[in-house]
Backbone bond lengths (Angstrom), bond angles and torsions (degrees), N, CA, C in turn:
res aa  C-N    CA-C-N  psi(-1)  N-CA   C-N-CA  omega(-1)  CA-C   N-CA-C  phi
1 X - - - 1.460 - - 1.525 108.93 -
2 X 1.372 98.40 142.43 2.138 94.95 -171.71 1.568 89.92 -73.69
3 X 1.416 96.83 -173.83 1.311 120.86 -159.02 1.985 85.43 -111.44
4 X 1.781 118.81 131.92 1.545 104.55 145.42 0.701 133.58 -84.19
5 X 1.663 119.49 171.41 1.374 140.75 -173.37 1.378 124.45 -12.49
6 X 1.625 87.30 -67.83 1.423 124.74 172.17 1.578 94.13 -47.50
7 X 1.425 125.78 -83.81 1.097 140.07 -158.65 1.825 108.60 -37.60
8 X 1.549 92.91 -40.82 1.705 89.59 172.85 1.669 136.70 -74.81
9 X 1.365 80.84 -15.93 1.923 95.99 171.07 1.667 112.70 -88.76
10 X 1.268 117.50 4.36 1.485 115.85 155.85 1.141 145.52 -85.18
11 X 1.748 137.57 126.24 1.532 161.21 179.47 2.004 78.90 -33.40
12 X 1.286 97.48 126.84 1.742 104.52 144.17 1.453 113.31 -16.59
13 X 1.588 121.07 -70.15 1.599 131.03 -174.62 1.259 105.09 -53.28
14 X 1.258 122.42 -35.88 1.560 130.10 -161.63 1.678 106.56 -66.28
15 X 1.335 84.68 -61.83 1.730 109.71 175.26 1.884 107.18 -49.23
16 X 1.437 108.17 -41.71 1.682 99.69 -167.74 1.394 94.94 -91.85
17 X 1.592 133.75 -6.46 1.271 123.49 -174.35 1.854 96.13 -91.97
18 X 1.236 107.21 -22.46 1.987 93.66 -179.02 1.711 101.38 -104.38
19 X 1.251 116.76 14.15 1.202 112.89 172.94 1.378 110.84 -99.69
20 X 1.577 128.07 -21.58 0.940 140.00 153.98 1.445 132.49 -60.41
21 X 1.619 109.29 -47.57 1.511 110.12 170.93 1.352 105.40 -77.98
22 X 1.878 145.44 -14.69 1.070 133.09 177.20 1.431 99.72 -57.61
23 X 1.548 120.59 -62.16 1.472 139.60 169.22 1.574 112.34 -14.56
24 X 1.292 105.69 -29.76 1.680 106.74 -155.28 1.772 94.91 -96.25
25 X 1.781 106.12 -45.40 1.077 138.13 176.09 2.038 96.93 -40.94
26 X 1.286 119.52 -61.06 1.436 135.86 -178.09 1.264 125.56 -53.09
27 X 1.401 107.68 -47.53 0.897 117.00 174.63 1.911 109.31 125.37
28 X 1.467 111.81 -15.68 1.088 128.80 -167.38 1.728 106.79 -63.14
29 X 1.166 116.27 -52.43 1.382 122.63 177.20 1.808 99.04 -94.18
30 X 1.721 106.42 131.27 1.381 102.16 173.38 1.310 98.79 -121.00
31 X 1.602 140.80 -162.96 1.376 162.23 -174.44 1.396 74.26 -68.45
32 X 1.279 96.84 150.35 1.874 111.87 157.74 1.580 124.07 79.50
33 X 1.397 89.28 -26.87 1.642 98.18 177.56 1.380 130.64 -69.36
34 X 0.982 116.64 159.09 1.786 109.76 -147.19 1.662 84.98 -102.10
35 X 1.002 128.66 148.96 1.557 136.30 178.76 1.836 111.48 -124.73
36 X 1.560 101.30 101.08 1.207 126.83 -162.00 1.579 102.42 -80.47
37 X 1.428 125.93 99.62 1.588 121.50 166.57 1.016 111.11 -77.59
38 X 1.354 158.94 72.78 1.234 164.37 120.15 1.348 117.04 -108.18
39 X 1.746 104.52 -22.37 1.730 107.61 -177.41 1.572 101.51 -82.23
40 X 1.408 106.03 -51.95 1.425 113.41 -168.96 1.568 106.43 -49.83
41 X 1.517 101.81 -56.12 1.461 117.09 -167.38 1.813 98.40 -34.69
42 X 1.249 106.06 -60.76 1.804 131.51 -170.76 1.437 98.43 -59.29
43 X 1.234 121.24 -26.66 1.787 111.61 178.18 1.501 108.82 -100.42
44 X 1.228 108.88 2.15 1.673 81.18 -172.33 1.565 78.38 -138.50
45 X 1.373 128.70 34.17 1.553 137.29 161.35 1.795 110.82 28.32
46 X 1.946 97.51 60.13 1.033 108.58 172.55 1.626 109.88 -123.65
47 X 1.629 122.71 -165.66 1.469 110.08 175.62 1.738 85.11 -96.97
48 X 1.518 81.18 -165.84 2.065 81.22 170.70 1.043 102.27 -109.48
49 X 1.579 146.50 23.02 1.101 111.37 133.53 1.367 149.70 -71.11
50 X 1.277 115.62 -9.54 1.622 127.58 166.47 2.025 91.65 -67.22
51 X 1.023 101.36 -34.87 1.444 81.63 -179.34 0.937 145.93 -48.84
52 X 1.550 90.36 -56.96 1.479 126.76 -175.77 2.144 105.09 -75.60
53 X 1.428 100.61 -7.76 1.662 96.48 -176.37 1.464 91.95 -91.87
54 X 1.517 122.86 -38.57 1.824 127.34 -172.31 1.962 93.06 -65.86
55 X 1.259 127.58 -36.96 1.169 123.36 -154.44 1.693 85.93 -83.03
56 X 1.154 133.40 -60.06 1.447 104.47 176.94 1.209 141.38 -28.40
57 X 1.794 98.90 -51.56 1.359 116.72 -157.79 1.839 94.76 -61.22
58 X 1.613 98.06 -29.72 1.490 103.70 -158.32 1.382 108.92 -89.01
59 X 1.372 114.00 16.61 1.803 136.28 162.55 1.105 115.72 -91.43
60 X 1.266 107.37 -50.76 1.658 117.49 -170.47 1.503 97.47 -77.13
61 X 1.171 125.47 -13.34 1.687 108.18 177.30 1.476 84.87 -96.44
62 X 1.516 143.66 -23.07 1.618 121.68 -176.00 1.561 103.34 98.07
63 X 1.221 108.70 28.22 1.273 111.14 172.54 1.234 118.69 -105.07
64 X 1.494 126.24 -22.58 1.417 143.37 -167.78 1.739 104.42 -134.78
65 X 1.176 122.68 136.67 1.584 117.31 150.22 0.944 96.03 -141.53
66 X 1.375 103.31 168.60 1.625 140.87 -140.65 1.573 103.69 -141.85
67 X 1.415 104.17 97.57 1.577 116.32 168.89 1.646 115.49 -79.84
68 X 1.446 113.45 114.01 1.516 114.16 157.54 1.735 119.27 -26.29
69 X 1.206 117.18 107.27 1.418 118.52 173.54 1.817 114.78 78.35
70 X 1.209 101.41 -10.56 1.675 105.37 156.19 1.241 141.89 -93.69
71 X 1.193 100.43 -45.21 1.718 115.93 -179.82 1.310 106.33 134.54
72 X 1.047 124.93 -162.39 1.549 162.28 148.40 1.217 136.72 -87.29
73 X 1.279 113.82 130.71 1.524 123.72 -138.76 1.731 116.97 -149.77
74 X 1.310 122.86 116.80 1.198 121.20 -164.10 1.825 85.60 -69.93
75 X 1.613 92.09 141.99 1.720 118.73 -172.83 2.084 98.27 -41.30
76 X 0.815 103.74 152.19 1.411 113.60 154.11 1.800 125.92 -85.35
77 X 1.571 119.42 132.33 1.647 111.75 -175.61 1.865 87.54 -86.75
78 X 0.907 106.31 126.78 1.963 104.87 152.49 1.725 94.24 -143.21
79 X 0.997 76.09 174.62 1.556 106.61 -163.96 1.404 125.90 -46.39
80 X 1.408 112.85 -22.67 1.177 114.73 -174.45 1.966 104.69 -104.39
81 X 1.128 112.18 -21.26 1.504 126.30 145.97 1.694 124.91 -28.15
82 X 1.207 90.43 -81.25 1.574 126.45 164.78 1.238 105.77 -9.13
83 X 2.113 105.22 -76.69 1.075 123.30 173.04 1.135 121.53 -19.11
84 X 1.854 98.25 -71.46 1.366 88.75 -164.58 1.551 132.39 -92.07
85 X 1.363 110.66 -16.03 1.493 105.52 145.16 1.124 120.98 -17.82
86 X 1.374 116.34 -76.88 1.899 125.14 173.65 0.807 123.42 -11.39
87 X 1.753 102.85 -65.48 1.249 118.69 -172.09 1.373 129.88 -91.27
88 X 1.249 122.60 20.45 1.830 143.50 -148.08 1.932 78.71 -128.33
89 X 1.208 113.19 -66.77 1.578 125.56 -140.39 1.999 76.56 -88.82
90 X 1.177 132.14 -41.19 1.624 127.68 166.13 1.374 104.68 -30.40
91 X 1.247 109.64 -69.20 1.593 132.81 -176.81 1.698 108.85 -36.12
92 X 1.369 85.05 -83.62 1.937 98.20 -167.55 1.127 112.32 -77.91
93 X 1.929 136.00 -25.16 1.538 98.31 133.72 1.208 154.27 -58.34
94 X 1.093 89.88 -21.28 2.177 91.57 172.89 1.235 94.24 -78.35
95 X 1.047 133.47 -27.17 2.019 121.63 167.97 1.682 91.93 -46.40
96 X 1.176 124.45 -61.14 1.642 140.06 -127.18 1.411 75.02 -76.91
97 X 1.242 140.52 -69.04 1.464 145.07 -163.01 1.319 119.81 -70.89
98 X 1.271 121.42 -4.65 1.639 118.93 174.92 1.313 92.28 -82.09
99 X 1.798 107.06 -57.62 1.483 99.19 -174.56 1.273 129.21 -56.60
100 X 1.454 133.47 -36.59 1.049 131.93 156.83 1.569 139.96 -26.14
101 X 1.764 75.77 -54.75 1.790 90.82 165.73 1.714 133.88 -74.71
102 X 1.392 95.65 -32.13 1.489 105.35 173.56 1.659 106.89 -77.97
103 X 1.263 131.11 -53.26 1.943 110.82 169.31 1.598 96.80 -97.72
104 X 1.584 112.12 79.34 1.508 115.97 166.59 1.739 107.91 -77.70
105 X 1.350 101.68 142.62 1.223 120.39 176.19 1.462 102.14 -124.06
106 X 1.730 102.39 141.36 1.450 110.67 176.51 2.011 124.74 -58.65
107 X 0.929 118.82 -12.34 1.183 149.66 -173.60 1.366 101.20 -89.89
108 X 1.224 129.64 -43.46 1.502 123.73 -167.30 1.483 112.98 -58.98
109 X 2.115 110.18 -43.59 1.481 103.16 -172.70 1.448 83.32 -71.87
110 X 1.438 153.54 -59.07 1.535 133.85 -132.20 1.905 100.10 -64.29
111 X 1.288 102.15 -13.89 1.759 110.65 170.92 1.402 105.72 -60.85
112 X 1.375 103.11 -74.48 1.527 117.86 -172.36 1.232 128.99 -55.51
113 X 1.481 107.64 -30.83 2.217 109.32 156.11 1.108 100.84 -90.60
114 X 0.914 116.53 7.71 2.041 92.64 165.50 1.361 119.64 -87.03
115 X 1.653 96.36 -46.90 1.576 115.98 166.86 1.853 101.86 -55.45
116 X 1.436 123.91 -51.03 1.680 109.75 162.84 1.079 138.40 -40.52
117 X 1.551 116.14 -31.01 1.814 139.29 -179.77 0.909 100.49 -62.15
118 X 1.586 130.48 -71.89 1.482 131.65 177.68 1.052 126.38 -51.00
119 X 1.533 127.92 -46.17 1.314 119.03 164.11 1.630 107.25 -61.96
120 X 0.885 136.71 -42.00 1.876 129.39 167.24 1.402 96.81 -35.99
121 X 1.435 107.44 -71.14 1.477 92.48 -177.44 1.601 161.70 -51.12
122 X 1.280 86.12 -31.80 1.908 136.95 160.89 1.704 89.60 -51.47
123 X 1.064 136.27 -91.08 1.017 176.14 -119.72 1.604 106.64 -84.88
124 X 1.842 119.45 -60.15 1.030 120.41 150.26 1.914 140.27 -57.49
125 X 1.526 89.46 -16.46 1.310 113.47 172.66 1.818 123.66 -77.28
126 X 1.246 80.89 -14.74 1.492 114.78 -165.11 2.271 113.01 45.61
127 X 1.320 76.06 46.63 1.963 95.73 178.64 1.560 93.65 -88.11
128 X 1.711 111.39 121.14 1.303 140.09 160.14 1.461 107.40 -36.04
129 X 1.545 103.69 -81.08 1.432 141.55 -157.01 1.519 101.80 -71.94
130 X 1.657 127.25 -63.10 1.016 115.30 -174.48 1.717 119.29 -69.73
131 X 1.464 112.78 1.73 1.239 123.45 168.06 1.510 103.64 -79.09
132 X 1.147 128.35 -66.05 1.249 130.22 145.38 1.359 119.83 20.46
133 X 1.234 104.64 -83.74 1.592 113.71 -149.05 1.709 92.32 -92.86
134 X 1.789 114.97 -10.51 1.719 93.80 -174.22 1.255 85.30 -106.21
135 X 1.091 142.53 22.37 1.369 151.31 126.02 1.341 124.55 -31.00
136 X 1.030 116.58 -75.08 1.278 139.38 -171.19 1.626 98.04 -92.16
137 X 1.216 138.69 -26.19 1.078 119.61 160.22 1.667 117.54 -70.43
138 X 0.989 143.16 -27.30 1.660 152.26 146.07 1.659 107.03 -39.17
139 X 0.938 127.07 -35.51 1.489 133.60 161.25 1.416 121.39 -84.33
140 X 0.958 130.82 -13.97 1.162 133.71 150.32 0.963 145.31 -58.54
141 X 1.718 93.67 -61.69 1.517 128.77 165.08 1.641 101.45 -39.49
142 X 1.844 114.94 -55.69 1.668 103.52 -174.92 0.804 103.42 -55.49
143 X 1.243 126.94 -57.77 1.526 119.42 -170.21 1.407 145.07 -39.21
144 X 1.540 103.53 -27.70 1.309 134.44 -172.46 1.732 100.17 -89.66
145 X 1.611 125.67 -37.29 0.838 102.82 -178.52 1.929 119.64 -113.00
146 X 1.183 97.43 34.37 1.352 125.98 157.18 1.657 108.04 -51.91
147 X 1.333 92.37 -58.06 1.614 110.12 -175.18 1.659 126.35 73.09
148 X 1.492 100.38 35.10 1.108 117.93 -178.21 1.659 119.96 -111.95
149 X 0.977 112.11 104.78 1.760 102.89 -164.21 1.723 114.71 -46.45
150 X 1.496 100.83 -53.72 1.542 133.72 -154.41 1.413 94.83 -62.27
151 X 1.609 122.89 -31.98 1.823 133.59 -139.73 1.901 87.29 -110.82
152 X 1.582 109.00 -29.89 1.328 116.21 -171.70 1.633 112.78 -66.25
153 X 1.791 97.25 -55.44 1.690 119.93 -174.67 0.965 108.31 -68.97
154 X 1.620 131.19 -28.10 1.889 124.27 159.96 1.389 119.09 -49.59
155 X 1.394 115.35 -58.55 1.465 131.02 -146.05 1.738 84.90 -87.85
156 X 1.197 127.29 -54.27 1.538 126.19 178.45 1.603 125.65 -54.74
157 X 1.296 110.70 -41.32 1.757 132.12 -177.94 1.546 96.36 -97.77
158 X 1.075 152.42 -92.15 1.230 161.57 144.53 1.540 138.88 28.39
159 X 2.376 83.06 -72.66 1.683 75.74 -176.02 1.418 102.42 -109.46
160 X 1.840 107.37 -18.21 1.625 115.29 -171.47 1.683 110.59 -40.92
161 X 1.085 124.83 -50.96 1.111 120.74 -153.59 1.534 99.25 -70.18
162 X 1.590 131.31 -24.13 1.609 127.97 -152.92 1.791 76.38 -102.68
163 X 1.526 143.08 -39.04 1.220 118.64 -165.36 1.656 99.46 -81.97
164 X 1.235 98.83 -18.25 1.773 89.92 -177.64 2.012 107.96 -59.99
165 X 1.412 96.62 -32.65 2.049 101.00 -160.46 1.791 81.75 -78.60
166 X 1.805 110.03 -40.51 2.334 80.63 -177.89 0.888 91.44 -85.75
167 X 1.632 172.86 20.71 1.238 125.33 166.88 1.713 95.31 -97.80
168 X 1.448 106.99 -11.18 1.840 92.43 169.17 1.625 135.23 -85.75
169 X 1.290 90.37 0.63 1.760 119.22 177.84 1.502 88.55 -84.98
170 X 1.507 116.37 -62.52 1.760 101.92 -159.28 1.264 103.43 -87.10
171 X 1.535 148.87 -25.37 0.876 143.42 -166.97 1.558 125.94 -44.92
172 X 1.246 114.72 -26.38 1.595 114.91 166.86 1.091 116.49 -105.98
173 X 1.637 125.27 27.71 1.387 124.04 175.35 1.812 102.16 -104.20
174 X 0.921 89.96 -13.42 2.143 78.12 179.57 1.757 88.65 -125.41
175 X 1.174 83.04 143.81 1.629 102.73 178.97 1.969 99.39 -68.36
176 X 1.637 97.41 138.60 1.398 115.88 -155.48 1.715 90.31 -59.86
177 X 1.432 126.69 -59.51 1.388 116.23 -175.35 1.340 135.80 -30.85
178 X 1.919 100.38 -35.21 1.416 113.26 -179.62 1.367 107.61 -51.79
179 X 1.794 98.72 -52.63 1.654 102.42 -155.34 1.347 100.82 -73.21
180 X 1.158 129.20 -25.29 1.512 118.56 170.74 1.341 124.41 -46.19
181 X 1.721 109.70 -51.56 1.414 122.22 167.27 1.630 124.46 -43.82
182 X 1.914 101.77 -40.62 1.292 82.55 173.06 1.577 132.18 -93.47
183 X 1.538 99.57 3.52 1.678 99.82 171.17 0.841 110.83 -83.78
184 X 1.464 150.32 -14.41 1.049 156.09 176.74 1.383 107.32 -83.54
185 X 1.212 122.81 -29.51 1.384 126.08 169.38 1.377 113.00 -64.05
186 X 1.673 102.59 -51.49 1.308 113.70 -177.34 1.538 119.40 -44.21
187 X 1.408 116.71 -67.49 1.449 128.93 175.97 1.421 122.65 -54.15
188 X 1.850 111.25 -10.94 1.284 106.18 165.16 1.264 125.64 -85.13
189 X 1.753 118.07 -7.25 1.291 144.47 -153.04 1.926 85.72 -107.32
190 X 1.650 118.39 -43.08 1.546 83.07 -151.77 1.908 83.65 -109.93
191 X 1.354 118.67 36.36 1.430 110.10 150.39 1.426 111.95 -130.69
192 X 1.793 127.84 20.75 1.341 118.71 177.01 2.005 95.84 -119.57
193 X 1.082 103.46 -20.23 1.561 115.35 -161.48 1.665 95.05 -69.56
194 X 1.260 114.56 122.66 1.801 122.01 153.32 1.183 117.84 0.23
195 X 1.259 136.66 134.96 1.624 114.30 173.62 1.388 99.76 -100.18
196 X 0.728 134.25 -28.12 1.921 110.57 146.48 1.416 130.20 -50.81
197 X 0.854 131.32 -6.48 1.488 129.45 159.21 1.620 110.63 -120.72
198 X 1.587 137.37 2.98 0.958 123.61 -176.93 1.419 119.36 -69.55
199 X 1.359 119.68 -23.04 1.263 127.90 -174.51 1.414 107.96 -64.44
200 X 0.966 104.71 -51.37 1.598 115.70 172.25 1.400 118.14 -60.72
201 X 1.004 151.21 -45.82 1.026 140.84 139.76 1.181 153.11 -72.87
202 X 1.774 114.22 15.57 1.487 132.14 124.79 2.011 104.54 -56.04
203 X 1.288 129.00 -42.98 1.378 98.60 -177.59 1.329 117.79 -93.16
204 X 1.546 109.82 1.89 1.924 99.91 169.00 0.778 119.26 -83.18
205 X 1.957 135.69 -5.06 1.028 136.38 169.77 1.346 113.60 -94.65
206 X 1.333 128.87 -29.60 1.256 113.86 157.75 1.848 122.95 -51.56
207 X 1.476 98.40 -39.18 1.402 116.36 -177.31 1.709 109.73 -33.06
208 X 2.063 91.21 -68.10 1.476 116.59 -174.92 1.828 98.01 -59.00
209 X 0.649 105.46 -52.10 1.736 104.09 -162.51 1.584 113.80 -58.32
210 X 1.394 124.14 -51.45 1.749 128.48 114.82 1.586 107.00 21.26
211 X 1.553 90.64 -108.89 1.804 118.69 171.52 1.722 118.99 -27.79
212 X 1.092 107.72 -53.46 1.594 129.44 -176.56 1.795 96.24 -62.02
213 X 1.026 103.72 -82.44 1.883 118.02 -170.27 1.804 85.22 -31.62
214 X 0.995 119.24 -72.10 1.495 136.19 -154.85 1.397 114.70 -45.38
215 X 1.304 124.76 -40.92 1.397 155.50 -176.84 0.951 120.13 -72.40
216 X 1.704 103.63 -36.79 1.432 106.86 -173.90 1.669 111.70 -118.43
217 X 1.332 110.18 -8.65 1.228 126.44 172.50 1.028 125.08 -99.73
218 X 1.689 126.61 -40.13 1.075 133.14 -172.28 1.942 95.98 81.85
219 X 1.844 91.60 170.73 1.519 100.67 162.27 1.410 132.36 -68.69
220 X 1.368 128.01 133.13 1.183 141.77 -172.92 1.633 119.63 -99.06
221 X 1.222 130.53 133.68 1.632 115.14 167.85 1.872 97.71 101.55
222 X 0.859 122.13 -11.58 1.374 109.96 -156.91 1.171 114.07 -107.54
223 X 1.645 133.72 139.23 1.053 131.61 -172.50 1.493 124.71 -68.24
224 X 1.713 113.19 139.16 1.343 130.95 -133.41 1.786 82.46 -70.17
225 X 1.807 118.27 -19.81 1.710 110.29 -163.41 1.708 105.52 -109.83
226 X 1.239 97.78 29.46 1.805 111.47 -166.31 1.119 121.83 29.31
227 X 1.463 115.62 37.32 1.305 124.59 119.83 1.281 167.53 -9.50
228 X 0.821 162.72 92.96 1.678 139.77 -142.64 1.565 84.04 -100.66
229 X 1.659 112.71 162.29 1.398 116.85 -157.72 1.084 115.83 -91.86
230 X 1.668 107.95 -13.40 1.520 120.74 164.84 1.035 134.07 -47.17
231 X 1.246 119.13 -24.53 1.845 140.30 -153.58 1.556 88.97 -116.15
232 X 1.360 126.63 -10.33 1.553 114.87 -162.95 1.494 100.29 -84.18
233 X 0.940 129.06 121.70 1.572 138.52 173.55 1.364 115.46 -45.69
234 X 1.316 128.20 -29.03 1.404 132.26 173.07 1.697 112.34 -75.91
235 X 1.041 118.80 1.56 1.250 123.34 147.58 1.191 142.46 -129.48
């Protein structure tokens, strides 16, 4: 597949740092996985130092750490992670949806059920993945029509890549219809709700949904000796 536009105006690092979060995006790289610079380097016909400059950057956001004498390792989700994802992406979407709502454009809901259609469709198909991605395109979409650059490049660069690794942990724990029901719920909630209180209730539903997974799932990712995975000798 060619490379875009975009894709061609990027630093070596640039290129191995979105080739990596696409990876994460795929499914190809999960939590825990060891991230090999000699493979990447060899696929994307760079040296490793562009690597090794994307693999920082991709530390310092907490996406990657780097064990003395092991390697490098896509972050681990445990529980206290989790959290705060939740509660980060609670936050700065209900930013994303005030604004939305306060310079609403008629166009915005024909965005937001469209992005619902596909997941209907996804959904009736009973497709994992393509639920997935019109998933996360419905989250986007708010985001995008927030209309805030600064609020966009956080939640997209930032948090996408950590909600992409939980929503692929929980995604086969509730039957796909449910979750359809509740995005569809959702989007009826953050274009009928007050816009003085909508903000707030973009984060009680993140809150509940949080709460819900947890209850009924328990913790995910976490070592079987409650451990943190750092200390585990196998890595």
């Amino acid at each position: 597949m060619g490379k875009t536009e975009t894709e061609r105006k990027l630093s070596a690092s640039q290129r191995v740092e979105l080739h990596i979060k696409k990876s994460i995006y795929s499914g190809a790289l999960r939590p825990r996985e060891r991230v090999i610079e000699e493979d990447i380097a060899h696929r994307l016909h760079c040296s490793r130092g562009p690597v090794r400059e994307a693999l920082l950057r991709l530390e310092r956001d907490g996406l990657v750490v780097t064990l003395p004498r092991r390697g490098t390792f896509i972050h681990d989700i445990s529980r206290e992670s989790i959290d705060v994802v939740f509660r980060i992406r609670g936050k700065l979407e209900g930013l994303c949806v005030r604004y939305m709502r306060e310079n609403a454009n008629p166009k915005d809901e024909l965005a937001l059920r469209e992005c619902v259609r596909k997941m209907k469709a996804a959904a009736t198909n009973s497709d994992d993945e393509q639920f997935l991605q019109a998933d996360m395109k419905l989250h986007q979409t708010i985001w995008k029509l927030a209309r805030r650059d600064q609020l966009f490049r956080t939640l997209n660069s930032v948090m996408n890549p950590f909600i992409f690794m939980v929503a692929r942990e929980f995604s086969s724990r509730q039957p796909i219809m449910e979750r359809y029901a509740d995005h569809e719920a959702y989007v009826d909630a953050i274009l009928t709700t007050p816009v003085a209180r909508v903000e707030h209730q973009v984060e009680q539903y993140f809150q509940q949904l949080h709460d819900r997974l947890f209850r009924e799932n328990g913790p995910i990712l976490l070592a079987s000796n409650g451990k943190s995975w750092l200390d585990d000798d196998r890595f």
